[in-house]
N, CA, C and O atoms as CSV, one atom per row, in Angstrom:
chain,resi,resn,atom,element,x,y,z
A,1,UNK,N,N,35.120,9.494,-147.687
A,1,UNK,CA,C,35.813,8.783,-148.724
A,1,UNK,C,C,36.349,7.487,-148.126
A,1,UNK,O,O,37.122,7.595,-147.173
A,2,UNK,N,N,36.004,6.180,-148.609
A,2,UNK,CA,C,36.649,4.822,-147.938
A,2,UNK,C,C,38.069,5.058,-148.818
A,2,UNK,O,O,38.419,5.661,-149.832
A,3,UNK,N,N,38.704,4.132,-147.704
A,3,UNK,CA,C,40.335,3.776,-147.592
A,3,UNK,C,C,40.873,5.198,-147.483
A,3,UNK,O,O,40.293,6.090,-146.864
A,4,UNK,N,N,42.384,5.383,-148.335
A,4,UNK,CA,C,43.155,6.240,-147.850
A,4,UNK,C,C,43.957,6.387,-149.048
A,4,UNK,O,O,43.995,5.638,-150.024
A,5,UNK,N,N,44.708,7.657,-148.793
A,5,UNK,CA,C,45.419,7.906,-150.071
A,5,UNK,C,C,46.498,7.205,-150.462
A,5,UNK,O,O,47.180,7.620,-151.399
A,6,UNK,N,N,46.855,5.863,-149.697
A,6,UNK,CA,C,48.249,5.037,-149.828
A,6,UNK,C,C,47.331,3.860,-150.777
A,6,UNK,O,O,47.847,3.074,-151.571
A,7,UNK,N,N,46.119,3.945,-150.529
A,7,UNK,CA,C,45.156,2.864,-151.942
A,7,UNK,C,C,45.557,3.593,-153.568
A,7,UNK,O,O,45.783,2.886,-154.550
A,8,UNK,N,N,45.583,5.023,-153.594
A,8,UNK,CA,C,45.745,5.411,-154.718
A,8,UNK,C,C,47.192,4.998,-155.024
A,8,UNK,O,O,47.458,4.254,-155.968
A,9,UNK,N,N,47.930,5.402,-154.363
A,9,UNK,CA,C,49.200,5.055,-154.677
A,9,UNK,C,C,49.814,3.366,-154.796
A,9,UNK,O,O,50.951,3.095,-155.184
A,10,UNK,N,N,49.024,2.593,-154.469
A,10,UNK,CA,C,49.096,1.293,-154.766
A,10,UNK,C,C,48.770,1.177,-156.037
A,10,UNK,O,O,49.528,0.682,-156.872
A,11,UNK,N,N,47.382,1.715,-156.341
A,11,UNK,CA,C,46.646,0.935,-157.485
A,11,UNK,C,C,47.704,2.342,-158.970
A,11,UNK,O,O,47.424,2.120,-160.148
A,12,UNK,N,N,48.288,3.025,-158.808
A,12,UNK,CA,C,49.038,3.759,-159.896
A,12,UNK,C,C,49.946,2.815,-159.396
A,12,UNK,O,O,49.752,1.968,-160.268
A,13,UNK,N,N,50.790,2.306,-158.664
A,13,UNK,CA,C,51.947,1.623,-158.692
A,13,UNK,C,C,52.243,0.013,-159.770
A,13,UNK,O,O,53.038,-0.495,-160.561
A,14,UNK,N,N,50.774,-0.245,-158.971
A,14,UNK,CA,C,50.277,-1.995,-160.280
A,14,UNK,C,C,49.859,-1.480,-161.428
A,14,UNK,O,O,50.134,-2.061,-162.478
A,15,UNK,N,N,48.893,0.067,-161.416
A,15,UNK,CA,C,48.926,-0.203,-162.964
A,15,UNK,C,C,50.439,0.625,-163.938
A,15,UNK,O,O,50.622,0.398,-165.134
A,16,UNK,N,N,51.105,1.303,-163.327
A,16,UNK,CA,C,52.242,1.517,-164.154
A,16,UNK,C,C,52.901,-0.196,-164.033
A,16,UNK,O,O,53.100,-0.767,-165.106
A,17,UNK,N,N,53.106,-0.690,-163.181
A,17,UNK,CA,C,53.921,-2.284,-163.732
A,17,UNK,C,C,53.064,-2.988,-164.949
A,17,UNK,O,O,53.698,-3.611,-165.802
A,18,UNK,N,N,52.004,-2.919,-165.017
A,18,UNK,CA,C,51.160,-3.748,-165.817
A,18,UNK,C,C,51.322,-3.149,-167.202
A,18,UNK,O,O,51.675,-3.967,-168.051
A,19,UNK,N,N,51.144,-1.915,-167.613
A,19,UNK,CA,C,51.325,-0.874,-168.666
A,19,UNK,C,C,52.940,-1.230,-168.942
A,19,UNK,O,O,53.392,-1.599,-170.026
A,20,UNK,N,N,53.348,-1.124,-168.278
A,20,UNK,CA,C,54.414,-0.885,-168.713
A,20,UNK,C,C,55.136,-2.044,-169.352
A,20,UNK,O,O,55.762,-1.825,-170.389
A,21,UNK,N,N,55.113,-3.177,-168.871
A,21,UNK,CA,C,55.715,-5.011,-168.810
A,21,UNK,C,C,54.593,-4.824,-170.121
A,21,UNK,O,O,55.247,-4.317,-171.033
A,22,UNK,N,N,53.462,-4.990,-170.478
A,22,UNK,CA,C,52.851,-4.982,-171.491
A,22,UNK,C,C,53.223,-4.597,-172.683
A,22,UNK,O,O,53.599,-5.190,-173.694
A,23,UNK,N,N,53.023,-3.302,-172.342
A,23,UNK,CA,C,54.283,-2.135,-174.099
A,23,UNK,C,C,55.440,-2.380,-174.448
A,23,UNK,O,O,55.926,-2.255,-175.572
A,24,UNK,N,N,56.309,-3.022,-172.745
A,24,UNK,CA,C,57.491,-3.125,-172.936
A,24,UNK,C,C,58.297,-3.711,-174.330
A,24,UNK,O,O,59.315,-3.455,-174.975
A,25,UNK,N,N,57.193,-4.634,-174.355
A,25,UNK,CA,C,57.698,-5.785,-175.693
A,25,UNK,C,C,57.581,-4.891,-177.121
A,25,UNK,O,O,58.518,-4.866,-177.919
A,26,UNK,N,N,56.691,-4.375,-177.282
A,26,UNK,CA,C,56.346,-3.584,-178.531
A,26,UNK,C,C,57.946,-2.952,-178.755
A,26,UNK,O,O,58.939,-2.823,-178.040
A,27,UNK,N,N,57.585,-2.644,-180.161
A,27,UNK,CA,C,58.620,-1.886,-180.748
A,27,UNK,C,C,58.806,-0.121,-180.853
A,27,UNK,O,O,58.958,0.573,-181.858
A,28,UNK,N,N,58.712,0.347,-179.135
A,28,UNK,CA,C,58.953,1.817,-179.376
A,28,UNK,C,C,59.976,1.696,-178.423
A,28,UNK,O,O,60.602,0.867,-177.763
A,29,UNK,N,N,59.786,3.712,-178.802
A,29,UNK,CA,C,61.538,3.777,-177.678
A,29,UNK,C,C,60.873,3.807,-176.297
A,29,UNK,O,O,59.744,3.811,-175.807
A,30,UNK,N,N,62.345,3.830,-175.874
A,30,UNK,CA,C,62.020,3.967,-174.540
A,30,UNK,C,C,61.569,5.053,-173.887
A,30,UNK,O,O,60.889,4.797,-172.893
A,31,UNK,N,N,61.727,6.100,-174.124
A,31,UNK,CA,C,61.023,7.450,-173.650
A,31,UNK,C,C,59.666,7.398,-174.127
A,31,UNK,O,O,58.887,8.085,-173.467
A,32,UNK,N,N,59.211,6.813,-175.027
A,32,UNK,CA,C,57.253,6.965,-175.539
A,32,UNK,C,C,56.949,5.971,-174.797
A,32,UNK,O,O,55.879,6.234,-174.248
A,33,UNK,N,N,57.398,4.783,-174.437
A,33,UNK,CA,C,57.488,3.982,-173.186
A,33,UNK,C,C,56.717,4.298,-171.885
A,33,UNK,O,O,55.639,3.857,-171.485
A,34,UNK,N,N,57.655,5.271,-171.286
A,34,UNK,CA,C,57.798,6.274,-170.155
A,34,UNK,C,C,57.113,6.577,-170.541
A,34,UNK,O,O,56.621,5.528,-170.958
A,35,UNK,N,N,56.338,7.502,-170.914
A,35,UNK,CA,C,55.898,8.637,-171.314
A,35,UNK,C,C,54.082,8.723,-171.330
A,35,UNK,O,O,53.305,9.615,-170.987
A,36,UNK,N,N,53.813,6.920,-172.074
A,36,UNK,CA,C,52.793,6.657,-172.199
A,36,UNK,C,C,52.163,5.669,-170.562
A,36,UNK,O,O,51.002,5.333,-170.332
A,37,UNK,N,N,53.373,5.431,-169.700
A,37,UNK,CA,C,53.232,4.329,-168.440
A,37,UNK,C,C,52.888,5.755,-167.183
A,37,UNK,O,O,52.258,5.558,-166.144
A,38,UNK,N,N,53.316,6.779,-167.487
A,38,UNK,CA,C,53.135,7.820,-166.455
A,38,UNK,C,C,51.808,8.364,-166.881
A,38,UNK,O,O,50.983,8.797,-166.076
A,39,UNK,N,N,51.612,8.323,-168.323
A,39,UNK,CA,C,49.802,9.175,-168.337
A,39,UNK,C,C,48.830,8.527,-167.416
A,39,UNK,O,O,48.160,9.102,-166.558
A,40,UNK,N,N,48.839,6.563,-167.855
A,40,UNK,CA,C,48.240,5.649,-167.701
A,40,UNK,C,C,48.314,5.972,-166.043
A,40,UNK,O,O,47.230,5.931,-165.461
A,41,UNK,N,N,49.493,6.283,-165.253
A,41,UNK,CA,C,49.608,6.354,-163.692
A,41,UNK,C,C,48.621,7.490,-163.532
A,41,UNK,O,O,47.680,7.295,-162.763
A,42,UNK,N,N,48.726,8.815,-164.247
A,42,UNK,CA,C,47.694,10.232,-163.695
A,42,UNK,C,C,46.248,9.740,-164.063
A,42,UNK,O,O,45.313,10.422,-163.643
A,43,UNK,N,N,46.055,8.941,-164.592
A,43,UNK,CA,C,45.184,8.714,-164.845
A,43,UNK,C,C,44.061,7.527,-164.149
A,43,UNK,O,O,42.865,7.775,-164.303
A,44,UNK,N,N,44.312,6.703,-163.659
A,44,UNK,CA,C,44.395,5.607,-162.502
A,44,UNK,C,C,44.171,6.524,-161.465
A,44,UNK,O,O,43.113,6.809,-160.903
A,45,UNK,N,N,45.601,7.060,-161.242
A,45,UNK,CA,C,45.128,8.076,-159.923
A,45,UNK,C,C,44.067,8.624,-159.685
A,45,UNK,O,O,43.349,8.111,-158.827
A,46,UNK,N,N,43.660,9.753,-160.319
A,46,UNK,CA,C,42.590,10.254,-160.663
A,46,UNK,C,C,41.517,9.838,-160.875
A,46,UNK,O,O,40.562,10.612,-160.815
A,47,UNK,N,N,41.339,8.516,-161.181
A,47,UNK,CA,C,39.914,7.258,-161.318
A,47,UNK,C,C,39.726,6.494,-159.819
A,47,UNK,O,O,38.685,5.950,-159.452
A,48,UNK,N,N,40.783,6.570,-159.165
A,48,UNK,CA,C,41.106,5.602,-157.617
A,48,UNK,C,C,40.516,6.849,-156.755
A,48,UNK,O,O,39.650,6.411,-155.998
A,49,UNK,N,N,40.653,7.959,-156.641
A,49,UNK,CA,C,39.932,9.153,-156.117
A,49,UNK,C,C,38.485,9.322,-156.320
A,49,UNK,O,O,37.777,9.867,-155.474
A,50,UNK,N,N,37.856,8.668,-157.897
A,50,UNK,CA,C,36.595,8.631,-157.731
A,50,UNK,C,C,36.393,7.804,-157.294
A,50,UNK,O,O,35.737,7.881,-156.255
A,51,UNK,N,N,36.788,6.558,-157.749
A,51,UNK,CA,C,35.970,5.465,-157.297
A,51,UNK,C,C,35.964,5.508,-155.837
A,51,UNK,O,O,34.927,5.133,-155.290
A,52,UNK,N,N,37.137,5.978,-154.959
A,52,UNK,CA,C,36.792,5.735,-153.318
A,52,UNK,C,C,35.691,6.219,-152.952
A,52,UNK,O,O,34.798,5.605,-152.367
A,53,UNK,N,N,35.686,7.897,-153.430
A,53,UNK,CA,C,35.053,8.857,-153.462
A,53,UNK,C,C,33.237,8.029,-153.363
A,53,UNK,O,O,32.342,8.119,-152.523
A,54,UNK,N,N,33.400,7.042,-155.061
A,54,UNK,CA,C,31.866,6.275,-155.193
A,54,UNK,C,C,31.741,5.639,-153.904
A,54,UNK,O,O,30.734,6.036,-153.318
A,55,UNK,N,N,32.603,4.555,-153.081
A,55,UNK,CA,C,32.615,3.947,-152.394
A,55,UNK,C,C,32.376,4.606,-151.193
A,55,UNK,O,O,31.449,3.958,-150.706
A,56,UNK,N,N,32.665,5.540,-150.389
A,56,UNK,CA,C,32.057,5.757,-149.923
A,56,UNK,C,C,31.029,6.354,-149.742
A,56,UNK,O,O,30.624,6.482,-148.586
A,57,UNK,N,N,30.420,6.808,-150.657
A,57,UNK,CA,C,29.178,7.534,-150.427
A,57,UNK,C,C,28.008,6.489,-150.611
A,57,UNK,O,O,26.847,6.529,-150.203
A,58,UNK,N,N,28.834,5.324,-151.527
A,58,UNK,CA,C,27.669,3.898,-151.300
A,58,UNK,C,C,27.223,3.446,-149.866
A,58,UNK,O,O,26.141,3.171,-149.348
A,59,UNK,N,N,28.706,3.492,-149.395
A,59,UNK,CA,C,28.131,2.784,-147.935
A,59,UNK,C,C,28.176,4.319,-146.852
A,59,UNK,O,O,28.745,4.046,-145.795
A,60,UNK,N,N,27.978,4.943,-146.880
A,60,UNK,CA,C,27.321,6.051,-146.228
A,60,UNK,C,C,26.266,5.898,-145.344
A,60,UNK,O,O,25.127,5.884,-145.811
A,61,UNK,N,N,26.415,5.797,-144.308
A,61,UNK,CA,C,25.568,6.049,-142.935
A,61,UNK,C,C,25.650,6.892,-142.282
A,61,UNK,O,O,26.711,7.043,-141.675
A,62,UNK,N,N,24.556,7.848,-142.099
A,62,UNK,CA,C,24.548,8.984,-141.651
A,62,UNK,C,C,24.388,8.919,-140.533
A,62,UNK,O,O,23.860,7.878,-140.140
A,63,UNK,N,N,24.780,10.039,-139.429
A,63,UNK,CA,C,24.292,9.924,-138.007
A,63,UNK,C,C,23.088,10.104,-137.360
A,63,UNK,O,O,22.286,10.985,-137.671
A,64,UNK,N,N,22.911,9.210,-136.368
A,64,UNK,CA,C,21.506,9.037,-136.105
A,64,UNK,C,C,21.156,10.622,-135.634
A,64,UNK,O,O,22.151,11.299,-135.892
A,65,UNK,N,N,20.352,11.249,-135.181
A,65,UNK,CA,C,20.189,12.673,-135.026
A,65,UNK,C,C,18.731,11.879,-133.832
A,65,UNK,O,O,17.865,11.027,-134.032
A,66,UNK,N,N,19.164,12.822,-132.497
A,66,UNK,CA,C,17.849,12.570,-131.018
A,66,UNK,C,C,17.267,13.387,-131.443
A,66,UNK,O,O,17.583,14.513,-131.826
A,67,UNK,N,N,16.049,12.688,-131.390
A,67,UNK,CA,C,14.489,13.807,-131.727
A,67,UNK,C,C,14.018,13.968,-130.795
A,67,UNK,O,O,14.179,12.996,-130.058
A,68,UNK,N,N,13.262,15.017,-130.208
A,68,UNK,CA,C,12.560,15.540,-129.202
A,68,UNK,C,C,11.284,14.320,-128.850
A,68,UNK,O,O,11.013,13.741,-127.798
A,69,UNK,N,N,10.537,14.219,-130.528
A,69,UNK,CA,C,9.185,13.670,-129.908
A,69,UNK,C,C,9.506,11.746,-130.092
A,69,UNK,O,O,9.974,11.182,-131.081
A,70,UNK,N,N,9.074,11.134,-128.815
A,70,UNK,CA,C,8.977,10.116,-128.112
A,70,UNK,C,C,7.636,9.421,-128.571
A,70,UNK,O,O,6.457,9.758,-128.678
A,71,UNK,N,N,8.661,7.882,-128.867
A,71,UNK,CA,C,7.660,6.903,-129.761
A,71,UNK,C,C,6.418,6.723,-128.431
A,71,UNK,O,O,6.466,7.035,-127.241
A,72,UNK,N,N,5.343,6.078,-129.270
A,72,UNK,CA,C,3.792,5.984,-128.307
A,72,UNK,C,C,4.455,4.883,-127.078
A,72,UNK,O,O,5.565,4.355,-127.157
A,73,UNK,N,N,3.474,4.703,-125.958
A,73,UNK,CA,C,3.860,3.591,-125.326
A,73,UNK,C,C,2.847,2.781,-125.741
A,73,UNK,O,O,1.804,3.089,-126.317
A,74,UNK,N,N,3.538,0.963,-125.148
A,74,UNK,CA,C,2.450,0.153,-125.746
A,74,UNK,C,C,2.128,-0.472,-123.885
A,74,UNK,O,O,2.938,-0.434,-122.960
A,75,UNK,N,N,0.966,-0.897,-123.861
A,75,UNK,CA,C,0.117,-0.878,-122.447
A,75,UNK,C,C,0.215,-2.319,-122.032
A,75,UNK,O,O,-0.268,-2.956,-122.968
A,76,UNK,N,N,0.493,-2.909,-121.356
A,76,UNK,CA,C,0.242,-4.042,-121.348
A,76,UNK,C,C,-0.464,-4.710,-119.928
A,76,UNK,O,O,0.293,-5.292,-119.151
A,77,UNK,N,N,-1.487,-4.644,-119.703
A,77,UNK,CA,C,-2.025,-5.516,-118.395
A,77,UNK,C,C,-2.359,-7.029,-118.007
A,77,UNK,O,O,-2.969,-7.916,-118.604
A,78,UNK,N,N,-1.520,-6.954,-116.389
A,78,UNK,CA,C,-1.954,-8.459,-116.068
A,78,UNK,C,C,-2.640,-9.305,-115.708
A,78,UNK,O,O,-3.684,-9.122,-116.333
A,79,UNK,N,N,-2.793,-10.387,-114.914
A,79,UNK,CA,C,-3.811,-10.558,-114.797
A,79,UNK,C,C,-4.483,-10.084,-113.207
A,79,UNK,O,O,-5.705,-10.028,-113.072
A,80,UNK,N,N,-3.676,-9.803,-112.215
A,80,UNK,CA,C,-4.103,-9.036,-111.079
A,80,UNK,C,C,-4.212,-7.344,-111.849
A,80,UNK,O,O,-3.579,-6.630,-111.071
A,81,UNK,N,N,-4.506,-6.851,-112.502
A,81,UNK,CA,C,-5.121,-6.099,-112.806
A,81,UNK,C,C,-3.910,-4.987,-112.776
A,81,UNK,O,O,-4.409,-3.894,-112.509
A,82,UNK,N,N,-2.650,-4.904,-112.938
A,82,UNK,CA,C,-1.186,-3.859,-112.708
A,82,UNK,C,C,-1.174,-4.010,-114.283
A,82,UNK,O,O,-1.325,-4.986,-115.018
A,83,UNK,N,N,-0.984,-2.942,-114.470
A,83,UNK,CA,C,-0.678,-2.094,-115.896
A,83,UNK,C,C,0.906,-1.899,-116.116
A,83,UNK,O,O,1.342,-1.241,-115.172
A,84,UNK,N,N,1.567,-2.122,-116.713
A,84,UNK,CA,C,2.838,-2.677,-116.972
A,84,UNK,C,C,2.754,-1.367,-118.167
A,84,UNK,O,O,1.845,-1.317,-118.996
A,85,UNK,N,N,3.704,-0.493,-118.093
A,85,UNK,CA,C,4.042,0.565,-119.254
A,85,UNK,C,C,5.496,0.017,-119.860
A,85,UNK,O,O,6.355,-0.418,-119.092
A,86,UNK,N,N,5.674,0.066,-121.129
A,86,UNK,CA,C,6.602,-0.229,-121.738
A,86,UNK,C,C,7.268,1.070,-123.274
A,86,UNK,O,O,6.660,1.349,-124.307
A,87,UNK,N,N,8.253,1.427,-122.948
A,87,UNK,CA,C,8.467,2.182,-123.572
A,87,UNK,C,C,9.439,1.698,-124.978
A,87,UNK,O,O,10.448,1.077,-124.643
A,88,UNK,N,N,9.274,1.895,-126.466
A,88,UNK,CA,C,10.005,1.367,-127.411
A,88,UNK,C,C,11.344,1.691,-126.948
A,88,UNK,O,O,11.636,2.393,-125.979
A,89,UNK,N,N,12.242,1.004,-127.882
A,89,UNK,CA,C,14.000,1.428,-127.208
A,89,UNK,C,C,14.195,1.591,-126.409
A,89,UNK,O,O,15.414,1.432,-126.464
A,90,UNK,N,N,13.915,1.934,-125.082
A,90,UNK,CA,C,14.116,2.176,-123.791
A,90,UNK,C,C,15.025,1.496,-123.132
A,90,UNK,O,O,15.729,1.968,-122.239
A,91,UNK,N,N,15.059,0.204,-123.592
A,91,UNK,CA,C,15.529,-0.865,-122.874
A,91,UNK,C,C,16.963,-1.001,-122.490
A,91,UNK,O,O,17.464,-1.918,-121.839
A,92,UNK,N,N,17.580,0.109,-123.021
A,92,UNK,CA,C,18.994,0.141,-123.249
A,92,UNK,C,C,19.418,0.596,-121.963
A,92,UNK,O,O,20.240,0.060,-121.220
A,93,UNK,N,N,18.494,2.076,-121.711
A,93,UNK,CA,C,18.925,2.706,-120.471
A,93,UNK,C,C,18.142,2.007,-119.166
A,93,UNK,O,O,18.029,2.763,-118.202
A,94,UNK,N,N,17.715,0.973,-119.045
A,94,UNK,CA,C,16.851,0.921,-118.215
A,94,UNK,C,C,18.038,-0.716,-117.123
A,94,UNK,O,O,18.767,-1.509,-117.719
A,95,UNK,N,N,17.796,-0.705,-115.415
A,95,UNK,CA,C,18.641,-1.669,-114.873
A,95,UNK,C,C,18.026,-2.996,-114.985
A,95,UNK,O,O,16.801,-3.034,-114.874
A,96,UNK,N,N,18.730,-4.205,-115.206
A,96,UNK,CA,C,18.913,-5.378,-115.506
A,96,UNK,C,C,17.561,-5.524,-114.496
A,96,UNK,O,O,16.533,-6.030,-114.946
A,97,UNK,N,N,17.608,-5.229,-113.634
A,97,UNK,CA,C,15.883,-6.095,-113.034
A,97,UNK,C,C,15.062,-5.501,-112.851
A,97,UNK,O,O,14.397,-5.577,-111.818
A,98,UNK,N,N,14.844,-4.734,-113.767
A,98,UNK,CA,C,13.604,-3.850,-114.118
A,98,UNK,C,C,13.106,-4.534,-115.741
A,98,UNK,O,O,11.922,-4.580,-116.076
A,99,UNK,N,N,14.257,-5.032,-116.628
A,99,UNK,CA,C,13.806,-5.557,-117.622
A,99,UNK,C,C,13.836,-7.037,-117.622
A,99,UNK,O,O,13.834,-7.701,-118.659
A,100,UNK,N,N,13.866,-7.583,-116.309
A,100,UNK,CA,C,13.843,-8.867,-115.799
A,100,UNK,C,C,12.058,-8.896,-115.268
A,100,UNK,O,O,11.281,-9.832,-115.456
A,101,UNK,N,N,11.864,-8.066,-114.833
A,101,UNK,CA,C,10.261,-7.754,-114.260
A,101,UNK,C,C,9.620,-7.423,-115.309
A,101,UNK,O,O,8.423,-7.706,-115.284
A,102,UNK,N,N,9.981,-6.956,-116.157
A,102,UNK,CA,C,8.983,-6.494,-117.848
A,102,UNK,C,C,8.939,-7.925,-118.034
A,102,UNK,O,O,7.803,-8.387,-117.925
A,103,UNK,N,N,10.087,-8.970,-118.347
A,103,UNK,CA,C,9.672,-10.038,-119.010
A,103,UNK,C,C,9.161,-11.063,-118.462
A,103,UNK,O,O,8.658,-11.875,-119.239
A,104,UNK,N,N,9.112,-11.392,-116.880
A,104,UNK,CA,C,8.191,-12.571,-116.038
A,104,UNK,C,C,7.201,-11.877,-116.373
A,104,UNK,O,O,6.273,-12.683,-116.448
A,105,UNK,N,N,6.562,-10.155,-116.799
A,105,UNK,CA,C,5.076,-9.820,-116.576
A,105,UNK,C,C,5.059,-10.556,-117.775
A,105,UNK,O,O,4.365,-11.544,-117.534
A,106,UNK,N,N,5.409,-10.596,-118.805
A,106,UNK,CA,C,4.866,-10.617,-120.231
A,106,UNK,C,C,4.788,-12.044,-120.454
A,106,UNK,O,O,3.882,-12.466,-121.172
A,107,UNK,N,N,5.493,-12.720,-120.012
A,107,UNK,CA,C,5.695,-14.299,-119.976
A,107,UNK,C,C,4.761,-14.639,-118.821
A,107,UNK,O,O,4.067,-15.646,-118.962
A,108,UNK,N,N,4.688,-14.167,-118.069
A,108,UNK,CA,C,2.956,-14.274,-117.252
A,108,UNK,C,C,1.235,-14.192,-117.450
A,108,UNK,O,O,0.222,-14.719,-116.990
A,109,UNK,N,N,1.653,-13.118,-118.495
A,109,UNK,CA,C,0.488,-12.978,-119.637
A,109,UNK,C,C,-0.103,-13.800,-120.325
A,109,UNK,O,O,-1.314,-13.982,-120.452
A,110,UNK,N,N,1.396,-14.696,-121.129
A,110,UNK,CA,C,1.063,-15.287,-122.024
A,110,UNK,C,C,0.594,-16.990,-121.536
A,110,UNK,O,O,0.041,-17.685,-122.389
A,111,UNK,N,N,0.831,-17.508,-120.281
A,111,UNK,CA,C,0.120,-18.364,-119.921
A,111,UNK,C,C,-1.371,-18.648,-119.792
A,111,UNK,O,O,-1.757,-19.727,-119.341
């Protein structure tokens, strides 16, 4: 669920001021007043719970989940004849001059 339950209680807080400063002027009593500014609050409430509720399930990102089976490799050879293996994503776990040597091979290639 995005935000938090102090959003519900904001948005019943503005809409009882708004309801209420609105009717205020009309010609009832003051208790149908009340009466009708507190439904308007359970009711807000109760709409601020869905809508978060909508909101987050809009932006909902699920967790990535590690799979056993391992993307293909792609092959790449140079021109002294060394076969350069390259693994997708890999690159994350792999040390700074090892993916310094992947890219002079590949930028060597391409000359």
């Amino acid at each position: 669920m995005a935000g938090s339950f102090y959003m519900n209680c904001w948005a019943t807080l503005g809409s009882f001021a708004i309801y209420f400063l609105l009717i205020f002027q009309t010609a009832r009593t003051p208790v149908e007043i009340l009466t009708q500014s507190f439904i308007v609050v359970l009711i807000v409430f109760v709409m601020t719970f869905i809508v978060r509720f909508l909101i987050g399930y809009a932006f909902f990102t699920p967790q990535l989940e590690e799979t056993d089976t391992k993307e293909p490799m792609e092959s790449v050879e140079q021109h002294e004849g060394k076969t350069v293996t390259i693994e997708k994503d890999s690159l994350q776990g792999t040390q700074a001059e090892e993916v310094a040597q992947v890219v002079q091979t590949l930028m060597a290639q391409e000359k």
